[in-house]
C-alpha positions as CSV (number, residue, x, y, z in Angstrom):
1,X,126.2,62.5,158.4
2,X,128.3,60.6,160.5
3,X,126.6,61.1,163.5
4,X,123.6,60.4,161.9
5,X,125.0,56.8,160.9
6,X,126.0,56.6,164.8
7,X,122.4,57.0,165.8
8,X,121.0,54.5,163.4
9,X,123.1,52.1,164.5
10,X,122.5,52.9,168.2
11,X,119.0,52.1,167.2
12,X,119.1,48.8,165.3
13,X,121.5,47.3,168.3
14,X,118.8,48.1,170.5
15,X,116.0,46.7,168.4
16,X,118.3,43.8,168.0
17,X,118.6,43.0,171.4
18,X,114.8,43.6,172.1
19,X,114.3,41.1,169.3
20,X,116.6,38.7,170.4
21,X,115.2,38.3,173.7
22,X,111.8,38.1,172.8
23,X,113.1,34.9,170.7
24,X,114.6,33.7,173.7
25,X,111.2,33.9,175.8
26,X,109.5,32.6,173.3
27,X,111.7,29.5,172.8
28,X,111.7,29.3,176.4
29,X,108.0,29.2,176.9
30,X,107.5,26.7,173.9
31,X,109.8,24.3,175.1
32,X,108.0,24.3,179.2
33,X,104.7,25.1,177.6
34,X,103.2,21.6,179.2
35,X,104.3,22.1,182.5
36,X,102.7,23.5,185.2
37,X,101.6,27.2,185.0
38,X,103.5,27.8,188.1
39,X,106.5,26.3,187.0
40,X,105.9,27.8,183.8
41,X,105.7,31.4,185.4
42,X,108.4,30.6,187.8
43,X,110.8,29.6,184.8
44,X,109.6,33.0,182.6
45,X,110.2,35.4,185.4
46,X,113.5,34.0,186.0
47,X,114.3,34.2,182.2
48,X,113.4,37.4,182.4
49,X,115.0,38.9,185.5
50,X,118.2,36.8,183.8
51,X,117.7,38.3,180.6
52,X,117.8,42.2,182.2
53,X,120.4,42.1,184.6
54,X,122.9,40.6,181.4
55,X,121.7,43.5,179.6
56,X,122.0,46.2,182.1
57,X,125.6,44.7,183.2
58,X,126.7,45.0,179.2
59,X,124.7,48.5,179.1
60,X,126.2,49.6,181.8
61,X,129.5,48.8,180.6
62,X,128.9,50.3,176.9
63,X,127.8,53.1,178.9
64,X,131.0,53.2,180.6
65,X,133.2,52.8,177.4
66,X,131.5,55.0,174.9
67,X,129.4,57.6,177.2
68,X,130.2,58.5,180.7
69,X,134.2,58.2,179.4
70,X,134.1,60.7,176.6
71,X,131.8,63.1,178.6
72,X,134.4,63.1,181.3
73,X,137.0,63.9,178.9
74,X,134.9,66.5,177.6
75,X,134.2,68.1,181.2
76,X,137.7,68.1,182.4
77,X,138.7,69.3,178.9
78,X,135.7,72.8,179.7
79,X,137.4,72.9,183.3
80,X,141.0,73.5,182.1
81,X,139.4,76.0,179.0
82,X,137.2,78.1,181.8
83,X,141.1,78.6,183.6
84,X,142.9,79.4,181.0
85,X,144.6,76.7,180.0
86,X,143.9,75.9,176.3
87,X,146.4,73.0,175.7
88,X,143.8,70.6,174.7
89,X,144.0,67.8,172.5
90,X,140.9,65.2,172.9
91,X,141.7,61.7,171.4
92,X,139.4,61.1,168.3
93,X,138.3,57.3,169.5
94,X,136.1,56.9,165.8
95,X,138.5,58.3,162.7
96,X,135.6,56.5,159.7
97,X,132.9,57.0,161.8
98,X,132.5,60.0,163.5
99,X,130.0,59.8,167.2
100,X,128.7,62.8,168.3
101,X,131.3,62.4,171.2
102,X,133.8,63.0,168.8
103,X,132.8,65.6,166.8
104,X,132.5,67.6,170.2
105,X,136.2,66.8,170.6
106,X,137.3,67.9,167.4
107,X,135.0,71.3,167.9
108,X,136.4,71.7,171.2
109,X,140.5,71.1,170.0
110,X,139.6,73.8,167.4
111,X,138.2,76.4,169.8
112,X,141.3,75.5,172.1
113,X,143.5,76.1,169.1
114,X,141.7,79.6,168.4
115,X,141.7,80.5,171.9
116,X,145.4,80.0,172.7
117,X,146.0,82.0,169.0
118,X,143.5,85.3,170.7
119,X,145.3,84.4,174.2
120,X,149.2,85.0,172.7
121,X,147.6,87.8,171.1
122,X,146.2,89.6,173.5
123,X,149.5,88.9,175.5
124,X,151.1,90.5,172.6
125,X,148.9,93.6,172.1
126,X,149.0,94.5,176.0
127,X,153.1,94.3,175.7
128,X,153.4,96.3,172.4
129,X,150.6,99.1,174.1
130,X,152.2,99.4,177.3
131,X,155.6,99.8,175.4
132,X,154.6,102.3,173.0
133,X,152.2,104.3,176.1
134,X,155.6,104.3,177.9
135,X,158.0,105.7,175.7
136,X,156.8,108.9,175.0
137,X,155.0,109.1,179.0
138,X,158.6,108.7,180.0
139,X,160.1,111.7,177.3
140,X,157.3,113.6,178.5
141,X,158.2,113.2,182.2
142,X,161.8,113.3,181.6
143,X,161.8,117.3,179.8
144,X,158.8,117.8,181.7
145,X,161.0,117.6,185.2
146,X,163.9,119.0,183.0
147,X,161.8,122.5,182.6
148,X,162.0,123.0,186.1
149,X,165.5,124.0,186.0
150,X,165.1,128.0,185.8
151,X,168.7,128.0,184.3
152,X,167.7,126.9,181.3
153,X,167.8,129.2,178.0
154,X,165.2,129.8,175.7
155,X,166.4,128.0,173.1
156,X,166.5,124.8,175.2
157,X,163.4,124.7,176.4
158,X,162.3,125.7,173.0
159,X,163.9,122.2,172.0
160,X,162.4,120.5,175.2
161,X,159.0,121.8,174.7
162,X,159.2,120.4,170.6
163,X,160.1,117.1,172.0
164,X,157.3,117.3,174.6
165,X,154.5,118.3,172.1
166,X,155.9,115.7,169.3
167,X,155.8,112.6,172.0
168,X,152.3,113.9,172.9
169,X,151.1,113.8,169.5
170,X,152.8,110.5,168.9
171,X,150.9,109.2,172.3
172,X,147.0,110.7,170.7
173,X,147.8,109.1,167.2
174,X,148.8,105.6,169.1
175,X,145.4,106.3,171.1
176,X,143.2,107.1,168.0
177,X,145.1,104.2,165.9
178,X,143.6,101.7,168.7
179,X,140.0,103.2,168.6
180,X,139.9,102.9,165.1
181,X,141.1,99.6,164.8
182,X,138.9,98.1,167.9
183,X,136.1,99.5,165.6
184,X,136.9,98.0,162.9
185,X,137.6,94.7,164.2
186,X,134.4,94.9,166.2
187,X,132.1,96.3,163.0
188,X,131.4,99.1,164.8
189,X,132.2,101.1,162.0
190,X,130.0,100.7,159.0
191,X,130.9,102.3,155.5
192,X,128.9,104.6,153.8
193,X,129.6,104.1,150.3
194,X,129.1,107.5,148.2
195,X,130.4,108.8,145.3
196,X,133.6,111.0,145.5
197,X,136.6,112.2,143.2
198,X,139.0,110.4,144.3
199,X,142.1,112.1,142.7
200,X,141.0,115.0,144.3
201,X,140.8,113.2,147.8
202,X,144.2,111.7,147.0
203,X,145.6,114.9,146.1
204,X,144.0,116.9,149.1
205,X,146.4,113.9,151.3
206,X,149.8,114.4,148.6
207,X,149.7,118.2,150.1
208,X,149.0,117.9,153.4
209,X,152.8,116.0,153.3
210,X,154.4,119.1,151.3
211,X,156.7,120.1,154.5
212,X,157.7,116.7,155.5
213,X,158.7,115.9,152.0
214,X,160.5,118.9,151.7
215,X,162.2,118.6,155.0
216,X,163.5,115.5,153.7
217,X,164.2,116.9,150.0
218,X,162.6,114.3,148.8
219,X,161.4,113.8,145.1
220,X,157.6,113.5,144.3
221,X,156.6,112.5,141.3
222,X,152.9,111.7,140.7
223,X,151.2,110.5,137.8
224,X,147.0,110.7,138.6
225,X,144.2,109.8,135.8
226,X,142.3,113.2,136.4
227,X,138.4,113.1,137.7
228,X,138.5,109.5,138.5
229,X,135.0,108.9,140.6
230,X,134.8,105.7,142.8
231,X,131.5,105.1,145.0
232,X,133.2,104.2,148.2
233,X,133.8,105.5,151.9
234,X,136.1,108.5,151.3
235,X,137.3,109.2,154.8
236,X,138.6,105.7,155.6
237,X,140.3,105.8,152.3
238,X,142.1,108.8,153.5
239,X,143.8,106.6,156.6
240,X,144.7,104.5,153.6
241,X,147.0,107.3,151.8
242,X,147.8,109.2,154.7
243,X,149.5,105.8,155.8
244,X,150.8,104.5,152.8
245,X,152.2,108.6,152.1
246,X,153.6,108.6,155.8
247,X,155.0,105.2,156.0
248,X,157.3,106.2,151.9
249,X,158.6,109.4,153.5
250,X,159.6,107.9,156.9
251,X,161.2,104.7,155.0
252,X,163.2,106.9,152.7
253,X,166.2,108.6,152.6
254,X,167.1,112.5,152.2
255,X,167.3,112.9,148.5
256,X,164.7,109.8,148.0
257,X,162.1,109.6,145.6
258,X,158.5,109.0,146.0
259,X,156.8,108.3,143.0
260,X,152.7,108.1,143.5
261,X,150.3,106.5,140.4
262,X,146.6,106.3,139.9
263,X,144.8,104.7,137.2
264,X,141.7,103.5,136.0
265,X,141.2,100.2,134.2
266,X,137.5,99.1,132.7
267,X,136.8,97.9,136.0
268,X,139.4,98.4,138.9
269,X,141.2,101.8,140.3
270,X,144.9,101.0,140.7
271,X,146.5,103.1,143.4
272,X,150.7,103.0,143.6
273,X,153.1,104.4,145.8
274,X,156.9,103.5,145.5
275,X,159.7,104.6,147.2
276,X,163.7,104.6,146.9
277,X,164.2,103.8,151.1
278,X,165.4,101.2,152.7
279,X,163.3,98.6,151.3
280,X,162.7,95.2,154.1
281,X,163.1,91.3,153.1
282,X,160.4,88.5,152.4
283,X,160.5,87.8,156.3
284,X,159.6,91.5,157.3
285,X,156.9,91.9,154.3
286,X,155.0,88.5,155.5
287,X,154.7,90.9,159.0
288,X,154.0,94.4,158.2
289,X,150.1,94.6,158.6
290,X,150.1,93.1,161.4
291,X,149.2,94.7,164.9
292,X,152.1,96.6,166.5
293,X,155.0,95.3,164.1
294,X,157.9,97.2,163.4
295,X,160.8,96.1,161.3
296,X,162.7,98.8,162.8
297,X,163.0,96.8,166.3
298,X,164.4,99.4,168.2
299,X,161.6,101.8,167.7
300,X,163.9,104.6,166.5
301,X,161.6,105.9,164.0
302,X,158.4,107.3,164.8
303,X,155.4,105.1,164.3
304,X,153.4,102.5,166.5
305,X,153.3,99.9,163.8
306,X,149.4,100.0,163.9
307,X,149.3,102.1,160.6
308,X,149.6,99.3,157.8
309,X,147.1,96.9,160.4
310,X,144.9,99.9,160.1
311,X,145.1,100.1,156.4
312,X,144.3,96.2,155.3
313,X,141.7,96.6,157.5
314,X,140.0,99.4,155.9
315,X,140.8,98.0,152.4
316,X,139.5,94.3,153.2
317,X,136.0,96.2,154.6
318,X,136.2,98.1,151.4
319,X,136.3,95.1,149.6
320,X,139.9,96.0,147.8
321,X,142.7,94.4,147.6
322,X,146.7,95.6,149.2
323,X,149.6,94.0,148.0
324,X,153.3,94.6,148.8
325,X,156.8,94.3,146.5
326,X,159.8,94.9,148.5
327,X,163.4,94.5,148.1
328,X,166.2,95.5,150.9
329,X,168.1,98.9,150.1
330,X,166.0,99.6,146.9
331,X,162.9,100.6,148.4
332,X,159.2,99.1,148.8
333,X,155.8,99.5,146.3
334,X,152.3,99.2,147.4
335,X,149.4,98.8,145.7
336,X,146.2,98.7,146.3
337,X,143.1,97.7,144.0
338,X,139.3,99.0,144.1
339,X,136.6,98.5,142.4
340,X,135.6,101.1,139.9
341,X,133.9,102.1,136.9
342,X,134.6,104.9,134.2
343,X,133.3,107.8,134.2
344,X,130.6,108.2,131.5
């Protein structure tokens, strides 16, 4: 609307100033109207010629001021973008009347704002992949030249041979993690939404953990409404509690407790998992679904930090909600929130 208003009033100046000089030839004319026609004509044309070279002097300055200005601010504002450089902030000349020339600007200091945000991302990303492809490439390099040695003993190159396989595996999950999330992010992948039991689906995920949770003698208690069905995409739901499941056993301590609820209110299914580890501050829980974080900064526990980005992802697309309570050396609670209907 407020460009709008700069146009009309664009238009009325102009008419205006057509108006006003047609006043001025006429006043002109009336006032040498008995002279000679000569004169007469000699006098008009010289009005005239007058008359246009005042205007084009002050067009050309308005054109100056409120047009060729702004559009070189613009262009040299596109040249800097087009290298990289997004520290661009265009001066808003009109702040109660917007021109079109300034709504560019304020379009184009957005975009600049966005692009620097994707640009210290994307520097981000490429660090946090190339540190987390490293690591277990260089474990696997390290026992893999370590196996050469034909003194070693069985047992040891039993031992190297674990370590080898679990950095591979830890190198295909990071891999996989990526692919997943570039196709979410991109909307590559596109729910199917079916009906499915989904304490069955949850349960199926509870026993695939069995050994790590007994490796860790760790305490499960779970507490599942029986037969509850949801109509929603049951695979991506599993990365949802094979994260949330994987993330409570690595966070907690031997002789932890896991406890795992799921319940079904007239319209929502209500999914908890709460554990007895180390818990993480306010700071840390503003963090954790994003790409690549880790509260555990020196990457001593397995992981890649992409699992919880994975997992708001898939619940947002889901339309569901994830929140997080957590409190430093008492442990951490998820929840997450679906949409769901009893069972008839």
């Amino acid at each position: 609307m407020k460009s709008k208003y700069g146009t009309l009033m664009g238009f009325l100046i102009l008419f205006v100033t057509i108006a006003f000089n047609a006043s001025l030839a006429v006043i002109v004319y009336s006032a040498i109207a008995d002279k000679k026609d000569s004169v007469v004509a000699i006098v008009i044309l010289i009005f005239i010629l007058c008359s246009s070279l005042i205007c084009a002097t002050l067009d050309f300055i308005r054109r100056k001021l409120t047009v060729e200005a702004p559009v070189k601010e613009i262009l040299e504002a596109t040249k800097r973008m087009a290298t990289g450089d997004f520290d661009i902030d265009l001066t808003i000349q009109h702040t109660n009347q917007l021109n079109p020339y300034d709504c560019i600007k304020m379009d184009l200091n957005t975009l600049a704002q966005e692009l620097s945000k994707n640009e210290v991302l994307k520097t981000d990303f490429i660090s946090n992949v190339s540190h987390e492809i490293k690591t277990p490439l260089s474990v696997i390099q390290n026992y893999t030249q370590a196996l050469a040695n034909p003194k070693l003993d069985e047992e040891t190159k039993s031992k190297y041979l674990d370590t080898i396989q679990r950095s591979c595996k830890k190198l295909s999950n990071l891999i996989t993690n990526i692919l997943k999330l570039n196709k979410l992010e991109n909307g590559t992948l596109i729910p199917e939404f079916k009906a499915f039991n989904l304490t069955e689906s949850i349960t199926e995920q509870i026993i695939s953990f069995d050994q790590l949770l007994e490796e860790k003698e760790l305490e499960l208690i779970c507490e599942l409404d029986e037969s509850i069905t949801i109509e929603s995409e049951r695979s991506y739901l599993e990365i949802v509690w094979s994260n949330l499941l994987s993330n409570a056993i690595k966070f907690s301590n031997p002789n932890g407790q896991i406890k795992i609820i799921l319940k079904q209110t007239d319209k929502n299914v209500i999914f908890t998992i709460e554990d007895t580890g180390c818990g993480m501050s306010p700071e840390e829980g503003k963090h954790i679904f994003d790409k690549f974080y880790q509260a555990d900064t020196s990457h001593s526990k397995e992981g890649n930090g992409l699992g919880l980005s994975l997992v708001k992802k898939v619940i947002d697309l889901l339309g569901g909600i994830i929140t997080v309570e957590s409190e430093v050396g008492k442990g951490t609670k998820f929840s997450v929130i679906l949409e769901g209907k009893r069972n008839a």
